[in-house]
N, C-alpha and C positions, 0 to 999 in steps of 0.2 A: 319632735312632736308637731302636728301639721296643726298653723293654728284654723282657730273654729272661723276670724274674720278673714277675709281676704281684701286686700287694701289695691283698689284701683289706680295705675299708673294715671301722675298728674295731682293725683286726690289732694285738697290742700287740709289742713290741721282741722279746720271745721267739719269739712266731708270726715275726717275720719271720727271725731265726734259722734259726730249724728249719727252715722254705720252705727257705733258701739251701744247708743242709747237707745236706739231701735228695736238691735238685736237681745239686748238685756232685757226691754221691755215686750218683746214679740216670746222670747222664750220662756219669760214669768220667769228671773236668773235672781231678782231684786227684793228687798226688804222695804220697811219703809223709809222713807218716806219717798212715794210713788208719784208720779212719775221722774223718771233718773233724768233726763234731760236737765241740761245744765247745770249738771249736779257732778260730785264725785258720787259714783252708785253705792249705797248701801248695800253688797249682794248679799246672794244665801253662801254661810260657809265662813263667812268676814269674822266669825271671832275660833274657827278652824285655822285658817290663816295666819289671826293676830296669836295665837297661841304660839306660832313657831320663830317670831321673834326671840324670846327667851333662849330658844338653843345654837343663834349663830351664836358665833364666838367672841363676835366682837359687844356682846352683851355681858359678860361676864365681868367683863373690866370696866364697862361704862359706866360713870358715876353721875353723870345729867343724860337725860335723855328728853329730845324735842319732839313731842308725836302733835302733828295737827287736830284741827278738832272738828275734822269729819266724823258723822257716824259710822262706817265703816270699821276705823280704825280705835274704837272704843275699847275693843279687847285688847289693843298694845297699850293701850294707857292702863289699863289694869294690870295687866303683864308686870308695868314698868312700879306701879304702886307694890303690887306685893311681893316684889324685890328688892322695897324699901329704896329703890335710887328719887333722885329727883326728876318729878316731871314739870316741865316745860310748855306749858300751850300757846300757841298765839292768838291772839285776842282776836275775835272773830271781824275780818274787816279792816282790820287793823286801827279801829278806829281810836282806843286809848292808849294805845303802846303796841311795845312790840309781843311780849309775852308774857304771860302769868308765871309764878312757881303752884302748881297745885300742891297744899299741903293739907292732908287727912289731918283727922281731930288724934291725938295722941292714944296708941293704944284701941286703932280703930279696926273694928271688924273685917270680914270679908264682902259684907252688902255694904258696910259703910265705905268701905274700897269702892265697890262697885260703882252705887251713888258717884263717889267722887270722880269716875271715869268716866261718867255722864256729862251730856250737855250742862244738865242743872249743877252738876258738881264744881264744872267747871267754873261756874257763875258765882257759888256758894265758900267755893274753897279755895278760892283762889287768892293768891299776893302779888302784886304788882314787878313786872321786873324794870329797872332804868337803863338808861342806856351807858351808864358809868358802873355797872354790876360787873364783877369780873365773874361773867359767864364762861366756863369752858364747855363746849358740848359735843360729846362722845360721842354722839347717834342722833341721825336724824331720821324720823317715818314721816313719809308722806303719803299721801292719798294720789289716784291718778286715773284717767279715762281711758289711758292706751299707754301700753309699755312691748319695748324691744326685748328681746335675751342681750344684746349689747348693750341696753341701759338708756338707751334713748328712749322720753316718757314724752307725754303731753297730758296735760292736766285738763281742767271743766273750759280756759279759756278767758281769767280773768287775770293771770300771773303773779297768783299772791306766794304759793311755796316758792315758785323763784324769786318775788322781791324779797322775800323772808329770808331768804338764804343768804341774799345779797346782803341784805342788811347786817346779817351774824356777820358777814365776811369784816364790812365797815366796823362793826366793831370789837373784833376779834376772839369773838364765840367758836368758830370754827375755823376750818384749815385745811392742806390736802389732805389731811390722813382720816377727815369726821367722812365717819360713813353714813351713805345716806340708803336707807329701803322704802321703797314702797310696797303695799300691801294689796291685792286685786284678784280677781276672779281668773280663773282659767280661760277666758274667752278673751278676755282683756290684754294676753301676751298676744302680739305680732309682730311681722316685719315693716318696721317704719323707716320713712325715706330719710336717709342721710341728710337730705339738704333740706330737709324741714326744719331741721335742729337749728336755731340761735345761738348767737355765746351769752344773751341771759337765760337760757334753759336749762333747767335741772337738769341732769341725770344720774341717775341710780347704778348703786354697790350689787345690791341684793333684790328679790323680786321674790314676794312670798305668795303663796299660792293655797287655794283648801286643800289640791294635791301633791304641791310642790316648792321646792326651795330653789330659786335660781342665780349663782354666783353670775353675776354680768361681764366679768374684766372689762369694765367700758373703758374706752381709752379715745372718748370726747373729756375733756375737762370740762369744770363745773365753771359757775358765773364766778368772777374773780371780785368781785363787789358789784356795787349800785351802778348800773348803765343809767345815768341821768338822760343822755339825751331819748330813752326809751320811754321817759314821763312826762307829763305837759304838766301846766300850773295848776289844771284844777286839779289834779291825783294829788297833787302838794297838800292844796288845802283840804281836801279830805280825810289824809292821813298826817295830823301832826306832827309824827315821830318823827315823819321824813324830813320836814323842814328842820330840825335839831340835827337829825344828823348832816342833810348838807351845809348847812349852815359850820360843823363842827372841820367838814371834809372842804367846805372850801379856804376855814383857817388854816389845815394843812397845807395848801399851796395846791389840790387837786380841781381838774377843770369839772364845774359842777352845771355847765350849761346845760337847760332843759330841753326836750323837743317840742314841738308843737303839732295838735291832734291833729289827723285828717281831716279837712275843710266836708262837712256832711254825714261826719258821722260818729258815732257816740264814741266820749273818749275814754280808752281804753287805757290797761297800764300799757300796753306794746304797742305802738304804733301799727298801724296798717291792720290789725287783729279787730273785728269786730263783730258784735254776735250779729246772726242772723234775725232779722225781725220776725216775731211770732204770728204764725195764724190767728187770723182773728174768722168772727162770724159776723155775717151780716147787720148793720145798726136797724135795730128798728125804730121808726119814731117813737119814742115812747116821751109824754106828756102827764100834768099833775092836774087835775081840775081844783077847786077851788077850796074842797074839802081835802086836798092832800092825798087822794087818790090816785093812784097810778093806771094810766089806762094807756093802749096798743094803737094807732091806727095803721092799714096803710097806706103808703106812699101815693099822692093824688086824690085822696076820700079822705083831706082831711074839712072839707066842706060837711060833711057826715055828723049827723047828730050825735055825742054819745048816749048808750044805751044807761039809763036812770037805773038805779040801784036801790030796791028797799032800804030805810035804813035795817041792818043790823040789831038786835035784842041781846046786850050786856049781860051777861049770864053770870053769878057767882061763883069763881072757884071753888075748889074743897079737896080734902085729901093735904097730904103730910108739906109742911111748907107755906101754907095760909097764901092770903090773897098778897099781904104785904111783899114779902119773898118774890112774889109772879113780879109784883111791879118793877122791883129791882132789875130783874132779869127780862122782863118785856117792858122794856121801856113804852112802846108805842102800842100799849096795850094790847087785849090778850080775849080770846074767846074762851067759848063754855068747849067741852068736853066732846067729844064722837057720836054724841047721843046714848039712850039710856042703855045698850045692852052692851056696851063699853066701860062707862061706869061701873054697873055690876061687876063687870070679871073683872077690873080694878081691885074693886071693894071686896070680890072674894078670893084672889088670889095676891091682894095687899101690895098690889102695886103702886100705892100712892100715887103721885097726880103727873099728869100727861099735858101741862101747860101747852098752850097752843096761840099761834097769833093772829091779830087780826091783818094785822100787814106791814107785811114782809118783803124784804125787797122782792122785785119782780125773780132774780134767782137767787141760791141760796148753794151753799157746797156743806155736805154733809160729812160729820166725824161717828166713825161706832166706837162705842167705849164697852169692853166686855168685860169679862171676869168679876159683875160686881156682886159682893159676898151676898151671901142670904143676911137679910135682916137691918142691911143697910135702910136709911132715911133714905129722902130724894134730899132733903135737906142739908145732911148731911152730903151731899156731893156737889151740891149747890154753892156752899161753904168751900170747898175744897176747888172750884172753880174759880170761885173767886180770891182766892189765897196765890192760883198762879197765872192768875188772871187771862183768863179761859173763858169769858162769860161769852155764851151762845147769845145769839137772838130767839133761837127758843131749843127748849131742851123737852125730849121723848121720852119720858121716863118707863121701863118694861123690866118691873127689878124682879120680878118673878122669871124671868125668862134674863137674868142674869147679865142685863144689858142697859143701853142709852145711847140715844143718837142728840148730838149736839146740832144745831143748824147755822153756816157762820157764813156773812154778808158776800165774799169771796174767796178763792182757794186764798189768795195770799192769807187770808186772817185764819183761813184754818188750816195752812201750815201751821203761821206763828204757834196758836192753839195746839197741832202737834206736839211740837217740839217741846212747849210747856207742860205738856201731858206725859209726855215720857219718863217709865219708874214711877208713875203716880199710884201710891200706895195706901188704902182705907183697912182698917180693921185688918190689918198685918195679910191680906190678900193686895197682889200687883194687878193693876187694871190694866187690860189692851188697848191701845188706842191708836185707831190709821181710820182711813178714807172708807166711807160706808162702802160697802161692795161695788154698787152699782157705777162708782165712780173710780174704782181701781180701774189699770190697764191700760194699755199703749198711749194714752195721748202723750203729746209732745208740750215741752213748754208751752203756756202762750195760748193753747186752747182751753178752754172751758170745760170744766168738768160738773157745771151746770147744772140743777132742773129747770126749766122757767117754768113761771104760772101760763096760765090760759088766758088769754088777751081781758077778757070776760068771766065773770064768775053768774052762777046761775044762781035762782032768784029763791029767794026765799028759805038762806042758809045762812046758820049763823058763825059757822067756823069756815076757813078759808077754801077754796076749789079743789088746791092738792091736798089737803090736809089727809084723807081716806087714803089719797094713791100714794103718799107716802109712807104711811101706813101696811098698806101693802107691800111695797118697796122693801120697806125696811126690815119688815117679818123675816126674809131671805137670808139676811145676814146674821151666820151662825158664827 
């Protein structure tokens, strides 16, 4: 099968990254959360895929089974749940240990499964493992950016499935015979250069596919433990566990000396590996006058008077959720409503209240929440934002039209807000939730998926400049 990339002579581990993120995001191949750069990709197909776990063979006999905790590979952790084996997660980051035991509540459903195969489940159900646990582990999934049919992978770039591996080695969870798969889209096999591979580099048994199952016979060996001198001191202190265990491997009598990062540049778990810095956009000056105002100039007109601003006319809220509720949620206060023929079709098609702010940061990244049932409060979702703690800087409420758009300070907060939204479930209806339309689509890490305000707001309004064009905006997204 000829693959879909074709990998450029020379190309180093990053170029082929960035190829695959490109083309995942240029072809629309991906779920959420968007964009896949820097990511293991969530594609379309990933629990087609994960489904075919179950029928190699070396599932059968597995009695622990280690799956990561990308979203991708959420269907093999459900797989591995309603087969009643143990699963195994590693703790995101590795920042409290090395890996959870996910364990469902007794006698648990097939959603309560599901939940549990979730990010939040994982968070919800999980038990701690130590590193004195006698772990055996049958099976390991991983996640990955690019894979060979010989088994050679490379991963997002920051070398956690391989320290994780390494680490099982250390402490005798696995062995030559634990098979390892990972799980990826059809775009995703290619031919990758031999000499890219490391000896701390995974590689892979099995390669599962939405159209395919691929036996690799690799015949690279896997990391045989902890390469210390592949780590510097600050990786130590970031992840605890590692000092326990070298500390444990240099009272074996094993050389546990560290390496030291490249002088200039961010330190990585791999020496010499380092991401590429992201696009940025242009700084503009932006300044606060004395009221707490955000205002624009440019470069050289900063002798330029600013333009005087009527005050503003505090308008009463109204509608489901009272003024108290707004405050909570608009901290820095909050404007009157669209004006009156917006209220009206509010008030007649009982979409309770469309909170608005008076100011907001200069940009803002937008989340659409859909699926919300008939009859729901705004209240009621309000509550439930704050429960996973999801609170917008200002929320859009349109429950007649079955929807809401959250507004949140930067993409990073409204990832976070993603990923706590995901399985969010009211009145036994599951709510959608990803990147308002307008903000799906090829960007790469690092850039901005933005609106900014208008340097200037025009005069004699008492809700914000974009407030309508988002509005408009927003309408789009079905």
């Amino acid at each position: 099968m000829e693959p879909a990339i074709q990998i450029n002579p020379g190309a180093t581990k990053w170029d082929i990254r960035q190829k695959v993120w490109d083309y995942i995001e240029e072809n629309n191949l991906a779920n959420f959360p968007r964009p896949v750069h820097n990511r293991i990709p969530n594609f379309k197909g990933a629990f087609t895929a994960c489904a075919k776990v179950s029928e190699l063979p070396v599932f059968t006999g597995a009695a622990e089974v280690k799956v990561d905790p990308d979203k991708p590979l959420e269907g093999a952790r459900l797989a591995v749940l309603q087969a009643g084996k143990t699963l195994l997660v590693p703790t995101p980051r590795l920042r409290t240990g090395l890996f959870n035991n996910i364990t469902p509540p007794e006698g648990a459903s097939k959603e309560q499964l599901r939940i549990c195969s979730s990010s939040q489940g994982v968070k919800d159900f999980s038990v701690p493992v130590g590193l004195d646990s006698k772990v055996k582990v049958d099976l390991v999934v991983v996640g990955s950016v690019a894979v060979s049919e010989k088994g050679l992978r490379i991963g997002k770039g920051e070398g956690f499935a391989d320290l994780e591996y390494g680490m099982m080695v250390s402490m005798g969870a696995v062995n030559e015979s634990t098979v390892v798969v990972t799980i990826v889209h059809d775009c995703q096999v290619m031919d990758l250069p031999e000499e890219l591979i490391e000896s701390h580099d995974l590689t892979v048994d099995y390669i599962l596919t939405p159209t395919r199952v691929i036996e690799t016979k690799c015949q690279t060996p896997k990391p045989q433990g902890i390469i210390w001198t592949k780590l510097d001191p600050e990786k130590l202190e970031k992840i605890p566990v590692l000092k326990k265990l070298r500390e444990l491997e240099e009272e074996g009598g094993k050389d546990v000396t560290l390496g030291v990062a490249p002088e200039g540049t961010e330190p990585g778990l791999h020496t010499g590996q380092t991401k590429r810095p992201p696009r940025r956009r242009p700084r503009r000056n932006i300044q606060q006058d004395d009221e707490g105002e955000s205002k624009q100039e440019k470069i050289g007109d900063s002798d330029q008077k600013p333009r005087q601003r009527p005050p503003r006319v505090r308008k009463e809220g109204r509608g489901d959720g009272g003024g108290e509720n707004d405050r909570e949620f608009n901290k820095r206060g909050r404007g009157g409503r669209r004006g009156d023929n917006m209220r009206e079709k509010d008030q007649e098609e009982g979409a309770g209240e469309v909170p608005t702010q008076r100011r907001l940061p200069l940009s803002v990244t937008t989340v659409y929440l859909g699926g919300i049932p008939a009859g729901l409060r705004v209240s009621e979702l309000k509550t439930a934002l704050r429960e996973r703690e999801a609170i917008p800087l200002r929320l859009t409420w349109q429950g007649a039209q079955h929807r809401a758009f959250l507004d949140y300070s930067d993409p990073q907060a409204a990832e976070v807000a993603l990923e706590s939204l995901q399985d969010l479930s009211l009145n036994g209806h599951s709510l959608q939730a990803e990147l308002a339309k307008s903000q799906r689509g090829g960007k790469r890490a690092g850039q901005s998926n933005r609106r900014e305000r208008p340097p200037t707001a025009p005069e004699n309004t008492t809700d914000p400049p974009e407030a309508e064009n988002d509005t408009n905006e927003k309408a789009e997204q079905e």
